[in-house]
PDB file with one MODEL, atoms N, CA, C and O in Angstrom:
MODEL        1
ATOM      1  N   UNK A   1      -0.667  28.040-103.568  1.00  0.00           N
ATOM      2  CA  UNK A   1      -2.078  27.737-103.634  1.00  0.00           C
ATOM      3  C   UNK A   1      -2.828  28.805-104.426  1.00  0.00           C
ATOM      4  O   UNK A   1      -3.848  28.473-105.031  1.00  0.00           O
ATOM      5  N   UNK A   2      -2.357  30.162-104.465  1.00  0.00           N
ATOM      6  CA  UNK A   2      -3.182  31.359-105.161  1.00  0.00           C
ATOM      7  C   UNK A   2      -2.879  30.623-106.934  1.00  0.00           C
ATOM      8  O   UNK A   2      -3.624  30.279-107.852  1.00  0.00           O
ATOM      9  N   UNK A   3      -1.496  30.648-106.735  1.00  0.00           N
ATOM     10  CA  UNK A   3      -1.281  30.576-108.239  1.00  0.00           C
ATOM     11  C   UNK A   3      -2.324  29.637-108.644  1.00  0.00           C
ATOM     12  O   UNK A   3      -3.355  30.157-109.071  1.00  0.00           O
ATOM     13  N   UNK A   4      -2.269  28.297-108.597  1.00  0.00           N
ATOM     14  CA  UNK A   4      -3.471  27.174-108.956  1.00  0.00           C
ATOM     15  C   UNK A   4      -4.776  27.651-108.796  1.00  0.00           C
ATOM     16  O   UNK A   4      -5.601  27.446-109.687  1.00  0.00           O
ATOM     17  N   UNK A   5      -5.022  28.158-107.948  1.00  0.00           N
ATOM     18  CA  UNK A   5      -6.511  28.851-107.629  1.00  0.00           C
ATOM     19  C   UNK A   5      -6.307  29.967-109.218  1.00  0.00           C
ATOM     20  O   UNK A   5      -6.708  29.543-110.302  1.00  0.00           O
ATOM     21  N   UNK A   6      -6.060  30.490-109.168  1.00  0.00           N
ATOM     22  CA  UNK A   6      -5.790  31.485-110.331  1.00  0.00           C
ATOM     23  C   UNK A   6      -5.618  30.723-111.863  1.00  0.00           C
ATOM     24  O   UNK A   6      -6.300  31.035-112.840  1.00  0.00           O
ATOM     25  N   UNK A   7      -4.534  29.629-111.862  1.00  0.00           N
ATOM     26  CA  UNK A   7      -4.505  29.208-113.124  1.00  0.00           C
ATOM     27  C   UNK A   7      -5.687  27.966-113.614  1.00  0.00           C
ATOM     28  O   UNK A   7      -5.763  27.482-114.743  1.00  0.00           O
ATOM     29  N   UNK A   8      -6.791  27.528-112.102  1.00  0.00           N
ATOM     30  CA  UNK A   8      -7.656  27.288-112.428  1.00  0.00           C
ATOM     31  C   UNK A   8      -9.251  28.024-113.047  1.00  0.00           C
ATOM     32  O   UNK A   8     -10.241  27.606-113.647  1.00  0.00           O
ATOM     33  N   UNK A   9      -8.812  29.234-112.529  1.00  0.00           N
ATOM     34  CA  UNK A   9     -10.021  30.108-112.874  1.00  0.00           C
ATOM     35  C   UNK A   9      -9.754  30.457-114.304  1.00  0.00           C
ATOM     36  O   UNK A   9     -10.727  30.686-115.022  1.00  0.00           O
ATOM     37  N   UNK A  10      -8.981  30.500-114.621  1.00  0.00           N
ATOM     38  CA  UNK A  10      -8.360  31.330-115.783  1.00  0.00           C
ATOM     39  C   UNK A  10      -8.691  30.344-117.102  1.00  0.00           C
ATOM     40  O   UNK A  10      -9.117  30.790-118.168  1.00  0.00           O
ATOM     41  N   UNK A  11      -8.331  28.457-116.756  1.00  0.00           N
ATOM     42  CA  UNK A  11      -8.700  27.832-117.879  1.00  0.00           C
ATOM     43  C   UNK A  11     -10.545  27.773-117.538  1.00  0.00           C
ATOM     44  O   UNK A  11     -11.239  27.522-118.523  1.00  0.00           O
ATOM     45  N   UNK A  12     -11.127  27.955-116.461  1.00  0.00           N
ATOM     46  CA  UNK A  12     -12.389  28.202-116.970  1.00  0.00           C
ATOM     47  C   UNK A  12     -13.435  29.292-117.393  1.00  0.00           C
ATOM     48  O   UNK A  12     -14.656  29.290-117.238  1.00  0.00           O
ATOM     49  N   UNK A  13     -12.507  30.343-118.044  1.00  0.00           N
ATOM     50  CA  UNK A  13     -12.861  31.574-117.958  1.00  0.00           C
ATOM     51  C   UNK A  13     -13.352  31.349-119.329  1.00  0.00           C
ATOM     52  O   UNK A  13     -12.932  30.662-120.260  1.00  0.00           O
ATOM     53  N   UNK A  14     -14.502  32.234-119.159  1.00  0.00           N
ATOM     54  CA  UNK A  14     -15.397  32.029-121.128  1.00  0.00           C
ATOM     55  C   UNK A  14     -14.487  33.164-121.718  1.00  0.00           C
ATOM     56  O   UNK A  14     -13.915  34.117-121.190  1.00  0.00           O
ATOM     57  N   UNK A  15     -14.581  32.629-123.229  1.00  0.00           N
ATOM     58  CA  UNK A  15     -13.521  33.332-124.470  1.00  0.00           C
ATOM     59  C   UNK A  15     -14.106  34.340-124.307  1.00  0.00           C
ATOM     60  O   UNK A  15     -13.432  35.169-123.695  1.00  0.00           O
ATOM     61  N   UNK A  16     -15.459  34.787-124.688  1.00  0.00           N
ATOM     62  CA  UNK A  16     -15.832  35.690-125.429  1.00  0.00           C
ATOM     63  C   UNK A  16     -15.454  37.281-125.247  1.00  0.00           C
ATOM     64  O   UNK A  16     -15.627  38.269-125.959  1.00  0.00           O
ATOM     65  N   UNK A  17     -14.828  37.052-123.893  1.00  0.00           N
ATOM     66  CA  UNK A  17     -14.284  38.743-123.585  1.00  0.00           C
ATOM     67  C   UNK A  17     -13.186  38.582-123.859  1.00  0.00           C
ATOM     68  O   UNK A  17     -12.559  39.256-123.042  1.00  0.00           O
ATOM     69  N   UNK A  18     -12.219  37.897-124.790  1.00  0.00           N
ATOM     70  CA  UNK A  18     -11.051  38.122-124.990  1.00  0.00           C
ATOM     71  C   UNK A  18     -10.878  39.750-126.417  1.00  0.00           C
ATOM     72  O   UNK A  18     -11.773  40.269-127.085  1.00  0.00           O
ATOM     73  N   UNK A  19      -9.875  39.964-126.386  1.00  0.00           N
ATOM     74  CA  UNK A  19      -9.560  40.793-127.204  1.00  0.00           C
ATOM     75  C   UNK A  19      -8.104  40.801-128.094  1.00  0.00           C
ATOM     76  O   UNK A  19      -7.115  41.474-127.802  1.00  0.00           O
ATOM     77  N   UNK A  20      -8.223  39.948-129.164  1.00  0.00           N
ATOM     78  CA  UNK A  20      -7.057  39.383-129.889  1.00  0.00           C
ATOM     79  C   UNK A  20      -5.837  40.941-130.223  1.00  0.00           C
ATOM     80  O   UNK A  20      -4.628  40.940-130.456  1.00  0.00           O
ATOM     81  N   UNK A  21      -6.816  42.086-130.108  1.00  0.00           N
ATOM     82  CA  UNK A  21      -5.975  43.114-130.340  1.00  0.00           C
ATOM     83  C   UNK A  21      -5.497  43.200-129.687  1.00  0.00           C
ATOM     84  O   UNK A  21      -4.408  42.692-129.953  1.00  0.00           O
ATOM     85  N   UNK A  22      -5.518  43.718-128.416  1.00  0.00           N
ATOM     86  CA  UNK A  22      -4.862  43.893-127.041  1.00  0.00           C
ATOM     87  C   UNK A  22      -3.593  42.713-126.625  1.00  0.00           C
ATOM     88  O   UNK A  22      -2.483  42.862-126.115  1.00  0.00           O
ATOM     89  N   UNK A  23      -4.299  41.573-127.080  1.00  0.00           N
ATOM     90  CA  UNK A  23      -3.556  39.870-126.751  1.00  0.00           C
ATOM     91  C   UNK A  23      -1.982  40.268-127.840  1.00  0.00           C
ATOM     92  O   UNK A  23      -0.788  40.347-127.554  1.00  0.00           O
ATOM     93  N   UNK A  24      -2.769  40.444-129.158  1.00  0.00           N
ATOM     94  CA  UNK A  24      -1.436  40.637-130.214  1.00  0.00           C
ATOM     95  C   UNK A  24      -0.299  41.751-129.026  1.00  0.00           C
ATOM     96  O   UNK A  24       0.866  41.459-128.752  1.00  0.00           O
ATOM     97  N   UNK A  25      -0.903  42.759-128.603  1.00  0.00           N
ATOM     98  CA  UNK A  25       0.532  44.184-127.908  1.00  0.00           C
ATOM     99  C   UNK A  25       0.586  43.666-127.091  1.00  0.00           C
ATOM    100  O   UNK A  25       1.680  44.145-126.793  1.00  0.00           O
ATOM    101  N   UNK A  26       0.365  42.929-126.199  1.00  0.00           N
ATOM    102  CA  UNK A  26       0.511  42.386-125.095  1.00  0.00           C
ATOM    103  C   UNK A  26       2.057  41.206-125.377  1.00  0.00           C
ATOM    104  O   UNK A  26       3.217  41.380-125.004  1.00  0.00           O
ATOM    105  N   UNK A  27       1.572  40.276-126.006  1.00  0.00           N
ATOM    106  CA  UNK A  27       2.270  39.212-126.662  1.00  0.00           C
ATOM    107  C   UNK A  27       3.627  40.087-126.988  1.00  0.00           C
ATOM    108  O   UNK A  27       4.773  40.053-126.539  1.00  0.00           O
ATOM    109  N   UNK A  28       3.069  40.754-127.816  1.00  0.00           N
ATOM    110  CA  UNK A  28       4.625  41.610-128.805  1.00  0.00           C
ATOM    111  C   UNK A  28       5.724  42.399-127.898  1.00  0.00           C
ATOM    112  O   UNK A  28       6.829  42.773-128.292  1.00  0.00           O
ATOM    113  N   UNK A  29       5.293  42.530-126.877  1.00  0.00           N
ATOM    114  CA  UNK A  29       6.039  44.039-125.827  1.00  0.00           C
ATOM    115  C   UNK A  29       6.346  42.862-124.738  1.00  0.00           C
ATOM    116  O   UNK A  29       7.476  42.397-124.583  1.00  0.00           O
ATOM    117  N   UNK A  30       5.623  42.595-124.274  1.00  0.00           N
ATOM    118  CA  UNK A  30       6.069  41.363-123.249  1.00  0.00           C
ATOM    119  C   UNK A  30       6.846  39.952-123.050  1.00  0.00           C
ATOM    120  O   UNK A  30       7.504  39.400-122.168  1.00  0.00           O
ATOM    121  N   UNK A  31       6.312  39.630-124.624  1.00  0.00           N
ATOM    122  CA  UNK A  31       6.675  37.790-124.938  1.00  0.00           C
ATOM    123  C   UNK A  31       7.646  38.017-125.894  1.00  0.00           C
ATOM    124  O   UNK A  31       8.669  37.334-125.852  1.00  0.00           O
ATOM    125  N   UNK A  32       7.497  38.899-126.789  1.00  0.00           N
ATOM    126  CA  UNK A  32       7.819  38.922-128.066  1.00  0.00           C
ATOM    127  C   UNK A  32       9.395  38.915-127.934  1.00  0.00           C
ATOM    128  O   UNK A  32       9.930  38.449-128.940  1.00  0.00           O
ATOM    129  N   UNK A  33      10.387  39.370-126.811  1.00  0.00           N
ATOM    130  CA  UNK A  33      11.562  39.769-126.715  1.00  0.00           C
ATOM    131  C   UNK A  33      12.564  38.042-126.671  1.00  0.00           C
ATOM    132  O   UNK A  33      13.735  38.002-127.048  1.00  0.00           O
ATOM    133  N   UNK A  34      11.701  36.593-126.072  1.00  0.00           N
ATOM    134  CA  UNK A  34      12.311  35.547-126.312  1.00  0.00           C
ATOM    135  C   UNK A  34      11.485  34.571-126.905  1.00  0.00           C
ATOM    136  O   UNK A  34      12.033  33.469-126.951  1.00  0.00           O
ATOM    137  N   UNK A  35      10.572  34.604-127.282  1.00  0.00           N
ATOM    138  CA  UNK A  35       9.765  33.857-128.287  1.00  0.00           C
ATOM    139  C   UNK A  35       9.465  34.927-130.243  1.00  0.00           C
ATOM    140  O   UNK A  35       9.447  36.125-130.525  1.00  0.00           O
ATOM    141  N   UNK A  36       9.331  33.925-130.894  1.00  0.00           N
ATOM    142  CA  UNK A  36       9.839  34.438-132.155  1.00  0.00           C
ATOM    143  C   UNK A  36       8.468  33.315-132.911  1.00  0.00           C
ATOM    144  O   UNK A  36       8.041  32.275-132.409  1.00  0.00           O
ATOM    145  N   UNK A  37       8.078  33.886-134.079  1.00  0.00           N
ATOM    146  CA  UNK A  37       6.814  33.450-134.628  1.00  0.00           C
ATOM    147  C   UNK A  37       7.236  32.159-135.029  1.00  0.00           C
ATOM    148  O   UNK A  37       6.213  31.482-134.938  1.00  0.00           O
ATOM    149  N   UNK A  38       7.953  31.592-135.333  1.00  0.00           N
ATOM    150  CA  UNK A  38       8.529  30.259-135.775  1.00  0.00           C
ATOM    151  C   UNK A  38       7.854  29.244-134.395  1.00  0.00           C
ATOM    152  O   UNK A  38       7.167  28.242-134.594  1.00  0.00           O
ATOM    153  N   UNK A  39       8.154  29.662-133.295  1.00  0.00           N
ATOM    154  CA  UNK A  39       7.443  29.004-132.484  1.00  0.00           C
ATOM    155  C   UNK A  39       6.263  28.651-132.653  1.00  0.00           C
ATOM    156  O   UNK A  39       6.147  27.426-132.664  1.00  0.00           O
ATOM    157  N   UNK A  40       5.422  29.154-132.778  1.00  0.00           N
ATOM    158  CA  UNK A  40       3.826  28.700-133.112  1.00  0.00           C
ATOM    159  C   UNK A  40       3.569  28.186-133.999  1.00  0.00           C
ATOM    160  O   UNK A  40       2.525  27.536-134.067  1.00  0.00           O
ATOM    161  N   UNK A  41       4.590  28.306-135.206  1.00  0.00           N
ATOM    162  CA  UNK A  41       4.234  27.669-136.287  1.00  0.00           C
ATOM    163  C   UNK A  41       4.843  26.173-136.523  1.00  0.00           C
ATOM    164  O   UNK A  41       4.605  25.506-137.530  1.00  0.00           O
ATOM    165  N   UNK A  42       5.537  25.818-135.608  1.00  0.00           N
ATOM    166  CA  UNK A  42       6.033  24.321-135.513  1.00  0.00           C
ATOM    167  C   UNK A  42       4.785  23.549-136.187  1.00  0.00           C
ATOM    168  O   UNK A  42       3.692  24.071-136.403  1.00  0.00           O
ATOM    169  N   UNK A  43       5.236  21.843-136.564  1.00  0.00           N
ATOM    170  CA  UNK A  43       4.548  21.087-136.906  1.00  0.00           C
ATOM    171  C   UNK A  43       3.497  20.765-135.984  1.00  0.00           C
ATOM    172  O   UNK A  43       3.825  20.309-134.889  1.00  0.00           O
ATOM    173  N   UNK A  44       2.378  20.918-136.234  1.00  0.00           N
ATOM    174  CA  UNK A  44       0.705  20.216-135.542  1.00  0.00           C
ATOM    175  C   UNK A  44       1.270  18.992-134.777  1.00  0.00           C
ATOM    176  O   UNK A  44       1.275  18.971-133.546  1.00  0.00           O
ATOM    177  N   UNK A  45       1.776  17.912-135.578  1.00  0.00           N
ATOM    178  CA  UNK A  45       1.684  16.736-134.554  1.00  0.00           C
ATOM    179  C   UNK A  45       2.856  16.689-133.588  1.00  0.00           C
ATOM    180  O   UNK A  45       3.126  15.654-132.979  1.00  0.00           O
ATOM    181  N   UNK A  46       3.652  17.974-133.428  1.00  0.00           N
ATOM    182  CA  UNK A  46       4.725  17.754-132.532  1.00  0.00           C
ATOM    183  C   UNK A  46       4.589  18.777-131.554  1.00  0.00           C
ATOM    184  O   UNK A  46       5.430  18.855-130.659  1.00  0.00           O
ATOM    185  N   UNK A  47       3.261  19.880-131.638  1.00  0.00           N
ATOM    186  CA  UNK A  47       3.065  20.542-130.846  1.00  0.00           C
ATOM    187  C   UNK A  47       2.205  19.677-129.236  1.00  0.00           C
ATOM    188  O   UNK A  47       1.846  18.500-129.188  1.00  0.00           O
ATOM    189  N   UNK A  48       2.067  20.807-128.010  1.00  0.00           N
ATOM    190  CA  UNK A  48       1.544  19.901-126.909  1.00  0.00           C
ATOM    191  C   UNK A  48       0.519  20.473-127.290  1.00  0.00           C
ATOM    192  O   UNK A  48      -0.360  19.612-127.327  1.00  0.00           O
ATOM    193  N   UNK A  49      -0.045  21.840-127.725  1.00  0.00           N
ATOM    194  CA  UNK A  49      -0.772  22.428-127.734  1.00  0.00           C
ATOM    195  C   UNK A  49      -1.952  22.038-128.745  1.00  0.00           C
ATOM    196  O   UNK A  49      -1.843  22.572-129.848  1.00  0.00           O
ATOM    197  N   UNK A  50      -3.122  21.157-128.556  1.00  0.00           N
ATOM    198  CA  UNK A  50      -3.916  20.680-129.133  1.00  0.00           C
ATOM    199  C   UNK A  50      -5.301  20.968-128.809  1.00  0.00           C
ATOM    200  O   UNK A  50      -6.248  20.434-129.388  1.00  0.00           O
ATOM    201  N   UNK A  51      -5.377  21.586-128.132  1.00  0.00           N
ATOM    202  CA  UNK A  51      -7.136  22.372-127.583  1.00  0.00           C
ATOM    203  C   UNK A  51      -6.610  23.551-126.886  1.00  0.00           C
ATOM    204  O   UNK A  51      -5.483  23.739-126.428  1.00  0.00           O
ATOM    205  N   UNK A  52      -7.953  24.535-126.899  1.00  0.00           N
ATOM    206  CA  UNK A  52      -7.942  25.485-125.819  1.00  0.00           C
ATOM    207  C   UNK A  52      -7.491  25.567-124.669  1.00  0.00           C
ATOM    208  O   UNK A  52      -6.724  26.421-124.225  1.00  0.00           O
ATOM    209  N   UNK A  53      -8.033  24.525-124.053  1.00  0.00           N
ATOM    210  CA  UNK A  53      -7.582  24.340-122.563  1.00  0.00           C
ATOM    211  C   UNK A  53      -6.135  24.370-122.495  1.00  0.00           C
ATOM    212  O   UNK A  53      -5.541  25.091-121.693  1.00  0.00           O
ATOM    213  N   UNK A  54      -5.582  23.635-123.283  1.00  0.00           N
ATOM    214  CA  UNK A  54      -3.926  23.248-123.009  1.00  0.00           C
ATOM    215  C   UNK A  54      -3.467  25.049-123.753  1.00  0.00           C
ATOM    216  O   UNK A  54      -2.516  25.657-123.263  1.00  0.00           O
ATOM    217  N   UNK A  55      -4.137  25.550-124.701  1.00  0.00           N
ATOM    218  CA  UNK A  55      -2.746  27.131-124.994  1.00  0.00           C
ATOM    219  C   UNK A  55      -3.225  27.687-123.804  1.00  0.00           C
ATOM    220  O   UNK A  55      -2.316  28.184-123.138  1.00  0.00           O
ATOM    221  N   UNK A  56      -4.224  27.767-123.357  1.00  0.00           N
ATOM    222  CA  UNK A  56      -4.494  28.612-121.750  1.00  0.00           C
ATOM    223  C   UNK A  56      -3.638  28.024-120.647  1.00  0.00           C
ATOM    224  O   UNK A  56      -3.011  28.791-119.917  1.00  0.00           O
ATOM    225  N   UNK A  57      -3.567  26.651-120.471  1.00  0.00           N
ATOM    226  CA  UNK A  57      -2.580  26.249-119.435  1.00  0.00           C
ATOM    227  C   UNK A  57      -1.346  26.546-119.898  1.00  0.00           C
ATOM    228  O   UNK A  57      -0.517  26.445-118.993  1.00  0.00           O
ATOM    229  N   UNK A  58      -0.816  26.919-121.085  1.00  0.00           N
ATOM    230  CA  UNK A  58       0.622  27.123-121.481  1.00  0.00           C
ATOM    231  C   UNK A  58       0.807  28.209-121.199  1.00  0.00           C
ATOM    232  O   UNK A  58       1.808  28.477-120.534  1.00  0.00           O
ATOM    233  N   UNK A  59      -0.224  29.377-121.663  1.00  0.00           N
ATOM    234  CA  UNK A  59       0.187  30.712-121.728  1.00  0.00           C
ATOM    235  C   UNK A  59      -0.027  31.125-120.442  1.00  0.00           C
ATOM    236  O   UNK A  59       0.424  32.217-120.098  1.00  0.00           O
ATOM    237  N   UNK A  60      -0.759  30.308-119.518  1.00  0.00           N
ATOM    238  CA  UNK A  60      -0.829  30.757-117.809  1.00  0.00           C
ATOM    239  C   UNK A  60       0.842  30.498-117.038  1.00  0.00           C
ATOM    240  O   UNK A  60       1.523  31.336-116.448  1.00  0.00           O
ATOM    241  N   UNK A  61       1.126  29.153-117.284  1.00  0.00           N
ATOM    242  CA  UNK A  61       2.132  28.761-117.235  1.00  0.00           C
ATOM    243  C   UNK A  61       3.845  29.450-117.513  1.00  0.00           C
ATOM    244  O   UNK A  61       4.786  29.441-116.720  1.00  0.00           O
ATOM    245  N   UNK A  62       3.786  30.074-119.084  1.00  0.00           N
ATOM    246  CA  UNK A  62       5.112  30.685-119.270  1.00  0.00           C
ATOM    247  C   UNK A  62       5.022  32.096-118.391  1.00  0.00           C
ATOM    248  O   UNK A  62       5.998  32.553-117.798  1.00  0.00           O
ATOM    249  N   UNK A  63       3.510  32.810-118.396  1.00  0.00           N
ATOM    250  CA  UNK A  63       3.564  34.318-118.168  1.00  0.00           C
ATOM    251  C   UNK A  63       3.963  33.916-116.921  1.00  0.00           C
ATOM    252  O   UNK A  63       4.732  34.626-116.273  1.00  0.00           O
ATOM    253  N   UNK A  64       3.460  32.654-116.401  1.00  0.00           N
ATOM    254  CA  UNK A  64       4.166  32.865-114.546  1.00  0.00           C
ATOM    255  C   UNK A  64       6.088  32.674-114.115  1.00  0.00           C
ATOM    256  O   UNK A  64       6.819  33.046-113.197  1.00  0.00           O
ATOM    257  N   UNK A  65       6.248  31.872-115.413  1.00  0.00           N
ATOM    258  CA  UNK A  65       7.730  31.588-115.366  1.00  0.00           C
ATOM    259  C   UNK A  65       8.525  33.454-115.729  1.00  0.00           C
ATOM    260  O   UNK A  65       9.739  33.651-115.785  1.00  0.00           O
ATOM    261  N   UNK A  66       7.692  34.304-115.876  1.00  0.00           N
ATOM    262  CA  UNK A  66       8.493  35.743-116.292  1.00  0.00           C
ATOM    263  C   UNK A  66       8.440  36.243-115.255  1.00  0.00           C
ATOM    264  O   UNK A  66       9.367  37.053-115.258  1.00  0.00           O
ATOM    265  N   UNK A  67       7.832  36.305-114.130  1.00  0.00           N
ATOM    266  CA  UNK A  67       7.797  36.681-112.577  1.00  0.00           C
ATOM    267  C   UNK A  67       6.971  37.988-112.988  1.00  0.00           C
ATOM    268  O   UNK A  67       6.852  38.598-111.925  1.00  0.00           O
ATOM    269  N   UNK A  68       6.313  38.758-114.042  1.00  0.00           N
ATOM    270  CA  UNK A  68       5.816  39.968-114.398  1.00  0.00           C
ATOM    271  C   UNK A  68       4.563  40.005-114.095  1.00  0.00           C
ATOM    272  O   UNK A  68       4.012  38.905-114.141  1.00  0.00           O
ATOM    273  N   UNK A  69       3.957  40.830-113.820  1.00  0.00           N
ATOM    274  CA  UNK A  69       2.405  40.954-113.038  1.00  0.00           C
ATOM    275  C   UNK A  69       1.695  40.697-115.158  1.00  0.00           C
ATOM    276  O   UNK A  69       1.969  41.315-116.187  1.00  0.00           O
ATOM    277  N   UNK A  70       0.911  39.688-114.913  1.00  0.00           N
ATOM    278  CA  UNK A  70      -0.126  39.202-115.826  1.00  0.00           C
ATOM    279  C   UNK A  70      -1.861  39.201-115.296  1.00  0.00           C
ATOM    280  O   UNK A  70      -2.417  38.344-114.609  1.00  0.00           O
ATOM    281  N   UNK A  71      -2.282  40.105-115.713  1.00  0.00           N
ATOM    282  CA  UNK A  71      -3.956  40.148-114.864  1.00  0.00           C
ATOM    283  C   UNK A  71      -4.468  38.995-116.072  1.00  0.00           C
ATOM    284  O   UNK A  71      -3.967  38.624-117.133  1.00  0.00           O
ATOM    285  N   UNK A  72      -5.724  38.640-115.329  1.00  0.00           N
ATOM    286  CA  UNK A  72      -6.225  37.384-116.028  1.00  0.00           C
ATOM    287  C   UNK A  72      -6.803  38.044-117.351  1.00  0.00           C
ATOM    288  O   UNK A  72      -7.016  37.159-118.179  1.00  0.00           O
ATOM    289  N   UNK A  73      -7.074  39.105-117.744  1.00  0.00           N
ATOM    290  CA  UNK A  73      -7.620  39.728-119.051  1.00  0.00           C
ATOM    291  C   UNK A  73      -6.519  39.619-119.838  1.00  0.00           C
ATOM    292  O   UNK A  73      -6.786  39.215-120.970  1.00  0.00           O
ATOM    293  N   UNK A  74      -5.217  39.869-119.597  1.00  0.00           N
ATOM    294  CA  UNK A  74      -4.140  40.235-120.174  1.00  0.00           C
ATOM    295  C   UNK A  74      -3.834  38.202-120.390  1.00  0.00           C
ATOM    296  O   UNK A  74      -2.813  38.221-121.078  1.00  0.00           O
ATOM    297  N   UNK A  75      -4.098  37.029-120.218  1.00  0.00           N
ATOM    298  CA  UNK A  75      -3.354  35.950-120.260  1.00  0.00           C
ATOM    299  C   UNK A  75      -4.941  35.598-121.174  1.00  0.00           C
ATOM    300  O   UNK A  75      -4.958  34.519-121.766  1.00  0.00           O
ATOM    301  N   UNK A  76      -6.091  36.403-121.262  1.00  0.00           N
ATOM    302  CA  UNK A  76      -7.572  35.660-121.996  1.00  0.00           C
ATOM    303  C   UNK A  76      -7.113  36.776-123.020  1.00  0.00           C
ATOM    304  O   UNK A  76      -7.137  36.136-124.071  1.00  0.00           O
ATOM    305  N   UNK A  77      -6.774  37.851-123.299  1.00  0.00           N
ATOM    306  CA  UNK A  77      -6.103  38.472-124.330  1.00  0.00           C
ATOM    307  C   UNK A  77      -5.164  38.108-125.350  1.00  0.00           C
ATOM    308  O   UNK A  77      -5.142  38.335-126.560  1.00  0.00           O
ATOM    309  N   UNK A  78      -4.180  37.318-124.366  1.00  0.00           N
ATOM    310  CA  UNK A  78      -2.835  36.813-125.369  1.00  0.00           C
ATOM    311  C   UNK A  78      -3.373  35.820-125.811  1.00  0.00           C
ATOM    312  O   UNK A  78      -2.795  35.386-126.807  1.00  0.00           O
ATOM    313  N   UNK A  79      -4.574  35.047-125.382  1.00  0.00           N
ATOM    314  CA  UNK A  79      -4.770  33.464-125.329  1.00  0.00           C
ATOM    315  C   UNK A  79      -5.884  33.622-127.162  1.00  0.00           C
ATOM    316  O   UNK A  79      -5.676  32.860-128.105  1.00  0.00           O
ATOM    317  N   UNK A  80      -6.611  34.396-127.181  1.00  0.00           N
ATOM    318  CA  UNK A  80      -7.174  34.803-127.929  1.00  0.00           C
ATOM    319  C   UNK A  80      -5.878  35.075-129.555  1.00  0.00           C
ATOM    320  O   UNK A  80      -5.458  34.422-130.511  1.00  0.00           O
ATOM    321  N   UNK A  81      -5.770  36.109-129.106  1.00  0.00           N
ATOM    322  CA  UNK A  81      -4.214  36.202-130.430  1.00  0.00           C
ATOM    323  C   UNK A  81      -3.624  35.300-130.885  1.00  0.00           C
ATOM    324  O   UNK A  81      -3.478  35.140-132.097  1.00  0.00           O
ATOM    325  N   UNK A  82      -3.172  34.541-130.001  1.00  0.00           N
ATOM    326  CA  UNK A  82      -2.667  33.097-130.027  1.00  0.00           C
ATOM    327  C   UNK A  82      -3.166  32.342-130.798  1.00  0.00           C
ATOM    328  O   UNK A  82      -2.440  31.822-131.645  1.00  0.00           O
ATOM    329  N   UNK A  83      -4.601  32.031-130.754  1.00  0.00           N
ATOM    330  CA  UNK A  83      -5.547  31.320-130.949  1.00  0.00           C
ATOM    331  C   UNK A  83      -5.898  31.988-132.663  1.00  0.00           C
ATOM    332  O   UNK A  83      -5.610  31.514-133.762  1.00  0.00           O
ATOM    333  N   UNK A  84      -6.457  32.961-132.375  1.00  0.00           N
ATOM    334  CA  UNK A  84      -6.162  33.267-133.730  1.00  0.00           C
ATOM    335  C   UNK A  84      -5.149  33.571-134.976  1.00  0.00           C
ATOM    336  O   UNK A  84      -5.409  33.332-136.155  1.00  0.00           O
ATOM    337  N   UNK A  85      -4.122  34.061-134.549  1.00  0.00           N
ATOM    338  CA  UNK A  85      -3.139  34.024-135.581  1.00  0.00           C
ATOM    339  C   UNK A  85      -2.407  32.938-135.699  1.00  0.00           C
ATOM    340  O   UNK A  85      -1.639  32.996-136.659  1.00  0.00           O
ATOM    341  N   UNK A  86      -2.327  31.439-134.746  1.00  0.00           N
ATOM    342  CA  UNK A  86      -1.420  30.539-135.213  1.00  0.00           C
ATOM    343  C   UNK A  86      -2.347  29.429-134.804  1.00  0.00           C
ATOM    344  O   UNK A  86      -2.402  28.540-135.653  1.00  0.00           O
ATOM    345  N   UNK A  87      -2.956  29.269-133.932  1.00  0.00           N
ATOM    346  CA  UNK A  87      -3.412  27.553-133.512  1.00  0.00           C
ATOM    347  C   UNK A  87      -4.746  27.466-134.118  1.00  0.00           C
ATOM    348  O   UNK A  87      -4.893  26.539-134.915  1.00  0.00           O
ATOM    349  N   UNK A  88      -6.062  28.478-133.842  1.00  0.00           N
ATOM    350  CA  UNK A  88      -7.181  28.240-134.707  1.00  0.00           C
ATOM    351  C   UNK A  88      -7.993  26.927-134.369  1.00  0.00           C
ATOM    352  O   UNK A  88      -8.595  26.271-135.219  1.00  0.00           O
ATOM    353  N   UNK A  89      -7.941  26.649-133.128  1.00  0.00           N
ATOM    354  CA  UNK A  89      -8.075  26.152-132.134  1.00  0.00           C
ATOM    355  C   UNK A  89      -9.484  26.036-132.026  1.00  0.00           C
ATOM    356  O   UNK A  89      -9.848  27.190-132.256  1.00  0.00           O
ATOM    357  N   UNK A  90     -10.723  25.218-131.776  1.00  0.00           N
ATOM    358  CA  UNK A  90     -12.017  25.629-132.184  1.00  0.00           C
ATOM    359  C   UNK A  90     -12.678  25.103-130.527  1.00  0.00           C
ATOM    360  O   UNK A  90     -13.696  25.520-129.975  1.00  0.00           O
ATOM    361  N   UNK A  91     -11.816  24.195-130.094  1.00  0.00           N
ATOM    362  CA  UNK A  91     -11.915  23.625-128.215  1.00  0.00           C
ATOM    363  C   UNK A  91     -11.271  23.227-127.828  1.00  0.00           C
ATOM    364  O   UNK A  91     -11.374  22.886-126.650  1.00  0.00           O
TER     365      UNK A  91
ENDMDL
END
């Protein structure tokens, strides 16, 4: 029940305090060891990832499948990076 309580707060959390810098070292030291940039760059119409809401439910989603403590700044951080260096995502 926390987790959902949590991965609901998290997709309604406003962007604007994200920090794509922090999101990029975060991503790179944490994610970076089984995901590889080819991932993000898959084809548009074969991705799930088609709005904001859904890379926030993804990236809430995998950081919980790593069992690693993720604070919600650190998942509006990566979500941001994300967002900017590959999806560009506008809602």
């Amino acid at each position: 029940m926390k987790t959902l309580l949590a991965l609901l707060a998290f997709v309604c959390l406003p962007t604007a305090a994200q920090d794509a810098a922090r999101g990029r070292l975060l991503y790179e030291t944490r994610c970076g060891g089984c995901h590889y940039e080819r991932l993000h760059q898959r084809d548009r119409e074969k991705s799930t990832v088609r709005t904001l809401a859904l890379l926030r439910d993804e990236v809430a989603r995998r950081a919980a499948q790593t069992g690693g403590p993720f604070a919600q700044e650190d998942l509006e951080d990566m979500v941001a990076y994300l967002n900017r260096r590959y999806y560009r995502l506008t809602k």
